[in-house]
C-alpha positions as a Markdown table, in Angstrom:
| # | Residue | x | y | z |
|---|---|---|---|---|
| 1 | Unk | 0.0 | 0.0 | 0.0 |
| 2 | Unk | 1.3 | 3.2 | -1.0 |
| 3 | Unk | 0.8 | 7.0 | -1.3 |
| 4 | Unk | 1.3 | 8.2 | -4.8 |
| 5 | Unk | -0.8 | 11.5 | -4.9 |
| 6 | Unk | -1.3 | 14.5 | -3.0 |
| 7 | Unk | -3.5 | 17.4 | -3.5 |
| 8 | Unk | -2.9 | 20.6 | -1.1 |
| 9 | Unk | -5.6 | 23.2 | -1.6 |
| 10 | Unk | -3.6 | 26.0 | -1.9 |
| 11 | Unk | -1.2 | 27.6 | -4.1 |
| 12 | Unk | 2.9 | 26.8 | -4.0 |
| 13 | Unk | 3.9 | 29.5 | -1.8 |
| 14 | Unk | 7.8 | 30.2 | -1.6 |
| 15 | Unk | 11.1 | 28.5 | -3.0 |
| 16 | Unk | 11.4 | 27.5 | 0.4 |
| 17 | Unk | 8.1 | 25.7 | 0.6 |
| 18 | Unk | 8.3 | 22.6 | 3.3 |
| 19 | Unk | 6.7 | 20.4 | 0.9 |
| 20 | Unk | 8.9 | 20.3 | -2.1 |
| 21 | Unk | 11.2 | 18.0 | 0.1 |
| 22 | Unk | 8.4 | 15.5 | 0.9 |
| 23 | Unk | 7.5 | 15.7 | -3.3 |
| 24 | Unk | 10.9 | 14.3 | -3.6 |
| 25 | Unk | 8.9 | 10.8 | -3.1 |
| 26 | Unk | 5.1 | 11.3 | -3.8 |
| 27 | Unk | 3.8 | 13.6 | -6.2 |
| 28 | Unk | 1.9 | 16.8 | -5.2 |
| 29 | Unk | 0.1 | 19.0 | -7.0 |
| 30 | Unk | -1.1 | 22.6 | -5.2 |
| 31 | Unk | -4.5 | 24.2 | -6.3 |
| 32 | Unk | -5.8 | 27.1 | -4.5 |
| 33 | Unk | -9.2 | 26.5 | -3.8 |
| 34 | Unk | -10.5 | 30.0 | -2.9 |
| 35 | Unk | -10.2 | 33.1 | -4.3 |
| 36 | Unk | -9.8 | 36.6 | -2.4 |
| 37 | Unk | -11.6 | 39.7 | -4.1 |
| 38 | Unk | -11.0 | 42.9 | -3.1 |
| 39 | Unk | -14.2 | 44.9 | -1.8 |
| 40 | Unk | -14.5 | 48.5 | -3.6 |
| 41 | Unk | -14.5 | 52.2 | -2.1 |
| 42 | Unk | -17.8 | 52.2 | -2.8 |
| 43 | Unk | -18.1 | 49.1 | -1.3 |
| 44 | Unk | -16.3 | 50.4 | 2.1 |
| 45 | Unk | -18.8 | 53.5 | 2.2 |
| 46 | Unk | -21.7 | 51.4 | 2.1 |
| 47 | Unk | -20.6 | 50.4 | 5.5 |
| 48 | Unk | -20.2 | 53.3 | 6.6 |
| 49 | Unk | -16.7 | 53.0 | 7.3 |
| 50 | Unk | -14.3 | 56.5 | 7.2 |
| 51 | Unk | -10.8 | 55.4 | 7.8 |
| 52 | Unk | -9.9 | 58.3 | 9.3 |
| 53 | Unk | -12.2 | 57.7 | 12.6 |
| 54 | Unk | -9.9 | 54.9 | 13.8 |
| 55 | Unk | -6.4 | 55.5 | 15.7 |
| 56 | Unk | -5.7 | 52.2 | 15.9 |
| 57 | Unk | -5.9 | 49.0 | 13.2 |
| 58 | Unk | -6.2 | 45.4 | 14.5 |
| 59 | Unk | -4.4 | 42.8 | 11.7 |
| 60 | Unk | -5.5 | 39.7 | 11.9 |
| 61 | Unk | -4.2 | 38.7 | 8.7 |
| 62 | Unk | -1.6 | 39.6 | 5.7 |
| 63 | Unk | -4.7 | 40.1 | 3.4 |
| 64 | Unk | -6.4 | 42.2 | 5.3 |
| 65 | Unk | -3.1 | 44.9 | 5.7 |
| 66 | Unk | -3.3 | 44.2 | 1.6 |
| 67 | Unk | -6.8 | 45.6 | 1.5 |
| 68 | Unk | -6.8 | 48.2 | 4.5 |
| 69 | Unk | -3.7 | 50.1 | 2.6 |
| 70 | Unk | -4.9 | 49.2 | -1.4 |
| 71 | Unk | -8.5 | 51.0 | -0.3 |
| 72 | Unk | -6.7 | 53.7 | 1.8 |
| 73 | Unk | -5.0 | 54.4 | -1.4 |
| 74 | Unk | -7.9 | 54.2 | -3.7 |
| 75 | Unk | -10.5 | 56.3 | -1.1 |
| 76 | Unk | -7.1 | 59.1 | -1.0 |
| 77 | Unk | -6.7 | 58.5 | 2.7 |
| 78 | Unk | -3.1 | 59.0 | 3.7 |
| 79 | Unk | -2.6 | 57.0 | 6.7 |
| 80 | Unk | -1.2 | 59.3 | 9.7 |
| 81 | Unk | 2.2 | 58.1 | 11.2 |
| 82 | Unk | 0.8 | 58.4 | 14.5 |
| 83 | Unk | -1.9 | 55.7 | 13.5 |
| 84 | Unk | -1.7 | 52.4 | 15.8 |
| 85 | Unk | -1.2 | 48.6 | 15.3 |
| 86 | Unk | -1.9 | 45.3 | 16.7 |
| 87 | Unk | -1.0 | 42.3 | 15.1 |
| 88 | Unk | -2.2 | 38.8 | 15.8 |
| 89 | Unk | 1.2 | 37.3 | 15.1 |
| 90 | Unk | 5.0 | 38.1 | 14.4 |
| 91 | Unk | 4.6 | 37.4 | 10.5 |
| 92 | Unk | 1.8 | 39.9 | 10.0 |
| 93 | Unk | 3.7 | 42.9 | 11.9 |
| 94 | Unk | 7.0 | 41.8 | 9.5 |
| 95 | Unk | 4.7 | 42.0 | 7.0 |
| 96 | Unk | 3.6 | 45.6 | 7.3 |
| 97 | Unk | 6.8 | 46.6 | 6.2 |
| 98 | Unk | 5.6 | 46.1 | 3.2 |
| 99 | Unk | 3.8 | 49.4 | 3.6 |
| 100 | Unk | 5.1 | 50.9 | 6.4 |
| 101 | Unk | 8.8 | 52.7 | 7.6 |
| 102 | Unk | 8.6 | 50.4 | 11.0 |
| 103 | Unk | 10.7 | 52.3 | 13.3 |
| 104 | Unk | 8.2 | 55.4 | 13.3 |
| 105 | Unk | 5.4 | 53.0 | 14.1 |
| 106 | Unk | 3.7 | 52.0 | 17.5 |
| 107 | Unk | 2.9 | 47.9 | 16.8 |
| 108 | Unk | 1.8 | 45.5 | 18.8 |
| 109 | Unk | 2.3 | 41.9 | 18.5 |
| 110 | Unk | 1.0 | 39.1 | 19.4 |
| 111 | Unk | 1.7 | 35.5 | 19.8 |
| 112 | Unk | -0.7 | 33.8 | 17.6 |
| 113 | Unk | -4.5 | 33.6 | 18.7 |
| 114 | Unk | -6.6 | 37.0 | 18.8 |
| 115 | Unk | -6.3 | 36.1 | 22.8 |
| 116 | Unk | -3.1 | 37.0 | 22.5 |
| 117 | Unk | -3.6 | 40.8 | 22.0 |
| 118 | Unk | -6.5 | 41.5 | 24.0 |
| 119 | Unk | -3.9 | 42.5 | 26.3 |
| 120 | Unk | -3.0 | 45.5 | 24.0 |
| 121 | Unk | -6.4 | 46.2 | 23.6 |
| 122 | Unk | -7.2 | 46.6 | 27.0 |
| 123 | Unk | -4.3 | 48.9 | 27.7 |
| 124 | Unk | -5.5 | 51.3 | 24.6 |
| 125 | Unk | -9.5 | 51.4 | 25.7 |
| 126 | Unk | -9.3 | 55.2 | 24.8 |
| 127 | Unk | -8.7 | 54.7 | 21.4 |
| 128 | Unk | -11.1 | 53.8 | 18.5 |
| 129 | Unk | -10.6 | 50.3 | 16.7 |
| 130 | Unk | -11.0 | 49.4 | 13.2 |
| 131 | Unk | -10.5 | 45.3 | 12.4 |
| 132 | Unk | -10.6 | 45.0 | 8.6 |
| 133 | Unk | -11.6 | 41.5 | 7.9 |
| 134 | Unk | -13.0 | 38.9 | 4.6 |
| 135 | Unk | -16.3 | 38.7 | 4.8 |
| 136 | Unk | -15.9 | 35.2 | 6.9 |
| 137 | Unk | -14.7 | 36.4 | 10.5 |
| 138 | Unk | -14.6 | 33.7 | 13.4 |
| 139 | Unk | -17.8 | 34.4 | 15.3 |
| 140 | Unk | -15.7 | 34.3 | 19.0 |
| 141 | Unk | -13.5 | 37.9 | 17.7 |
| 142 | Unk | -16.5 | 40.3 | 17.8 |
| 143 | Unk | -17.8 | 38.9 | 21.2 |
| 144 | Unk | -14.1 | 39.3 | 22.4 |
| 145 | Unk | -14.1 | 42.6 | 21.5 |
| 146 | Unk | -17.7 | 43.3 | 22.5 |
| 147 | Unk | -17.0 | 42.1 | 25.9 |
| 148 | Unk | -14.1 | 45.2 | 26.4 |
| 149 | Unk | -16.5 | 47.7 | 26.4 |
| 150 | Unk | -14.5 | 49.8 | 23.6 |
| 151 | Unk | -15.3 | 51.8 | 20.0 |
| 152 | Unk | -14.5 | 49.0 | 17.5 |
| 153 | Unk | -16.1 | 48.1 | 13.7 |
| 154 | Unk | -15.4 | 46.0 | 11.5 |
| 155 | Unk | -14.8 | 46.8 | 7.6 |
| 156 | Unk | -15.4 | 43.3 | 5.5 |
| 157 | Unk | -12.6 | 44.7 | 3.1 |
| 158 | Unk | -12.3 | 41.4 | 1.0 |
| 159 | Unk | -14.3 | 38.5 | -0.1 |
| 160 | Unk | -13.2 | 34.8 | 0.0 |
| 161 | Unk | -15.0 | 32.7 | -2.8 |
| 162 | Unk | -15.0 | 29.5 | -4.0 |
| 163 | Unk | -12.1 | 28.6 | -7.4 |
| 164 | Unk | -13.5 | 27.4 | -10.4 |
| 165 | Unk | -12.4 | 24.1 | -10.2 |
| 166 | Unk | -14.3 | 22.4 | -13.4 |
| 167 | Unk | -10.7 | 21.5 | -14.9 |
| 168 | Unk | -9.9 | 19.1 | -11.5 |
| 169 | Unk | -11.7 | 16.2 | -12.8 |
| 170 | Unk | -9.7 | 13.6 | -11.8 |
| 171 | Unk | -9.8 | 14.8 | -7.6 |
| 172 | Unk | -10.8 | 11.3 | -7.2 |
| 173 | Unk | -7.6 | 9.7 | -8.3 |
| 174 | Unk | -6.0 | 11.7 | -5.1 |
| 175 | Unk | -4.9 | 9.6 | -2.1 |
| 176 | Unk | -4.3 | 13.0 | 0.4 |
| 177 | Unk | -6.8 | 15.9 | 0.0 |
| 178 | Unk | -5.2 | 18.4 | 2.1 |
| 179 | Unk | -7.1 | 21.5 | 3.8 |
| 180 | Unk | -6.6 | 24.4 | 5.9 |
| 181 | Unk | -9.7 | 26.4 | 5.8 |
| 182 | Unk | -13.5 | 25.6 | 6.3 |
| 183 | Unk | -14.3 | 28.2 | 2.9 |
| 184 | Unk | -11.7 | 25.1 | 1.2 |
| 185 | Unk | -13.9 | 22.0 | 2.5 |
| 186 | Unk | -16.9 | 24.6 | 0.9 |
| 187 | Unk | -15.3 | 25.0 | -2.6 |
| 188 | Unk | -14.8 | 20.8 | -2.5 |
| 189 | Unk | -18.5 | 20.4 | -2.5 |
| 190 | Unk | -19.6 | 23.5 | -4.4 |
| 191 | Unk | -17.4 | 22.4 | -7.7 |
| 192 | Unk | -17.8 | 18.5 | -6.7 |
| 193 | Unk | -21.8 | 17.8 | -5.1 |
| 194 | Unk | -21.4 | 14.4 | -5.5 |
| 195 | Unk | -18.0 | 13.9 | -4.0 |
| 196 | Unk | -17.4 | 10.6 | -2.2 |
| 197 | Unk | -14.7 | 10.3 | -0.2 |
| 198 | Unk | -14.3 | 6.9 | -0.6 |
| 199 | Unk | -10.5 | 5.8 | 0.3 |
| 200 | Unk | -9.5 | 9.1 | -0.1 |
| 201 | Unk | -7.6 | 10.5 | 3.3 |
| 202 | Unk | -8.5 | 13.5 | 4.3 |
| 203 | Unk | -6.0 | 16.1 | 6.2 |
| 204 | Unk | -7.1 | 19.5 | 8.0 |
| 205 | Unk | -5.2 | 22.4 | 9.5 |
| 206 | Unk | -6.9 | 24.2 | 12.3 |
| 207 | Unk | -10.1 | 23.2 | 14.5 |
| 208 | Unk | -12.3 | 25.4 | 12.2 |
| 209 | Unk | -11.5 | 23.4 | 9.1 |
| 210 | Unk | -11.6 | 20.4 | 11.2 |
| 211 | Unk | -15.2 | 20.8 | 12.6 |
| 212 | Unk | -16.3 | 22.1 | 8.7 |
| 213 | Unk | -14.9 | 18.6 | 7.5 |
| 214 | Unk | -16.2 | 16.6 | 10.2 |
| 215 | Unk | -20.0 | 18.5 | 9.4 |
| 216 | Unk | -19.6 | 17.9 | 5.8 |
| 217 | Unk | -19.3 | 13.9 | 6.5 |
| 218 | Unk | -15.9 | 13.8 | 5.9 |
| 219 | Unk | -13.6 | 10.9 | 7.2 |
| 220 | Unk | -10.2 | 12.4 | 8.7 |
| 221 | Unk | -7.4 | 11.0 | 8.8 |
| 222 | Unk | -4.6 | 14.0 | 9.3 |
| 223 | Unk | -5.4 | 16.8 | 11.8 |
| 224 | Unk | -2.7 | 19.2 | 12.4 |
| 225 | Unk | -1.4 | 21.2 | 14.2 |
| 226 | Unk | -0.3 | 18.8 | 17.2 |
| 227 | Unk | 2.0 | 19.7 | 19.7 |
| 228 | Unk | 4.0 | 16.8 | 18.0 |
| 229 | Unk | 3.5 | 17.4 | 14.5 |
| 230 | Unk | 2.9 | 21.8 | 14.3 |
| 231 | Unk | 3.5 | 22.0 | 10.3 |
| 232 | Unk | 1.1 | 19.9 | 7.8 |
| 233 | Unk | 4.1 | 18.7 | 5.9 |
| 234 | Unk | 6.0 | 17.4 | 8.9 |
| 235 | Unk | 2.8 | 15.2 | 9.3 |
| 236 | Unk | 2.4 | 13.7 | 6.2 |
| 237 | Unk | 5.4 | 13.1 | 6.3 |
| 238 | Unk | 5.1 | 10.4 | 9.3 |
| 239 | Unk | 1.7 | 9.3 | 7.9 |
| 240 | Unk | 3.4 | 8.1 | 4.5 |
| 241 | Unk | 6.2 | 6.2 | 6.5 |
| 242 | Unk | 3.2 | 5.1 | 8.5 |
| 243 | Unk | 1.2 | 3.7 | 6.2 |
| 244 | Unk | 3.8 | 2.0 | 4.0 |
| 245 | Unk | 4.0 | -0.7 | 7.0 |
| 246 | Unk | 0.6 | -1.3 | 6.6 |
């Protein structure tokens, strides 16, 4: 018995990519399965959202510092160098740099859950908060911030849609289906309705993706991260070497 195919639902990202090691001895093929799309300025007024009313901007991912500064652009607003950030985790304050001369910043970062920078939050109540978001937001972050008793809103600056995925006919002849969102185990049965899981294995990142997968009647197999096995690659790994013995 033996692992010959692997499809991960999201693009190649990186020469440096953890799995092109493991594709030394199975073959893997990466597909994004969702889309991001940019909302509008219009889009932004609709919701009543004026930039410039916020002092501080809560990152909770690199997209949405992609949208927050492509709309400031767009809507004209030049953002202050006395505005304010918290970021969820280390990679998404590196990222700002992208954007932003860092020394002349105040940022805030946290470890890796939103938990993490409540603590910031709480020590900044004065200020007025601004969390630009996709339109699919974890439903325990606005009851968090609700709870603080502070001016926060939320701008859905992006959308996150299901790929076209006509072209993947042959998802069946996979042995891995890897996934790491629940909008992912969405676009598997929006572009496949009739998809039966039959031997394939079935591998999530994340509880969110894992409780989508388990709703959608799927059979998993792979369910990272663990404090043994942190990276999806690093687990497939031992699952291959595992299941060659079977």
């Amino acid at each position: 018995m033996k692992i010959n195919n692997i499809l991960i639902s999201q693009s190649l990202k990186g020469s440096n990519s953890p799995y092109l090691e493991l594709s030394k001895n199975v073959k893997i093929d990466f597909r994004s399965f969702i889309e991001v799309k940019g909302a509008s300025s219009i889009d932004v007024r609709k919701q009543k959202i004026n930039f410039s009313d916020f002092t501080v901007v809560l990152f909770i991912s690199k997209n949405s510092v992609d949208h927050y500064f492509r709309l400031a652009e767009s809507m004209r607003f030049k953002v202050p160098i006395s505005m304010k950030y918290i970021c969820q985790t280390e990679s998404i304050a590196y990222y700002l740099q992208k954007y932003i001369v860092y020394r002349k910043r105040k940022i805030y970062i946290g470890k890796k859950s939103f938990k993490d920078i409540l603590p910031f939050i709480k020590k900044n109540t004065s200020e007025r908060f601004l969390l630009p978001s996709s339109d699919i937001l974890k439903l325990e972050i606005p009851k968090m911030l609700n709870k603080l008793n502070i001016s926060w809103k939320r701008a859905i600056l992006y959308k996150t849609t299901s790929s076209d995925l006509s072209d993947l006919k042959k998802i069946i002849y996979y042995d891995i289906l890897v996934f790491f969102s629940p909008a992912c185990i969405k676009s598997l049965f929006e572009n496949f309705p009739n998809f039966d899981q039959n031997n394939i294995k079935i591998a999530t990142f994340g509880k969110n993706t894992l409780d989508a997968a388990y709703k959608a009647g799927l059979k998993i197999e792979i369910r990272v991260p663990t404090p043994e096995f942190p990276s999806m690659a690093k687990a497939l790994e031992k699952y291959i070497k595992e299941y060659k013995k079977k």
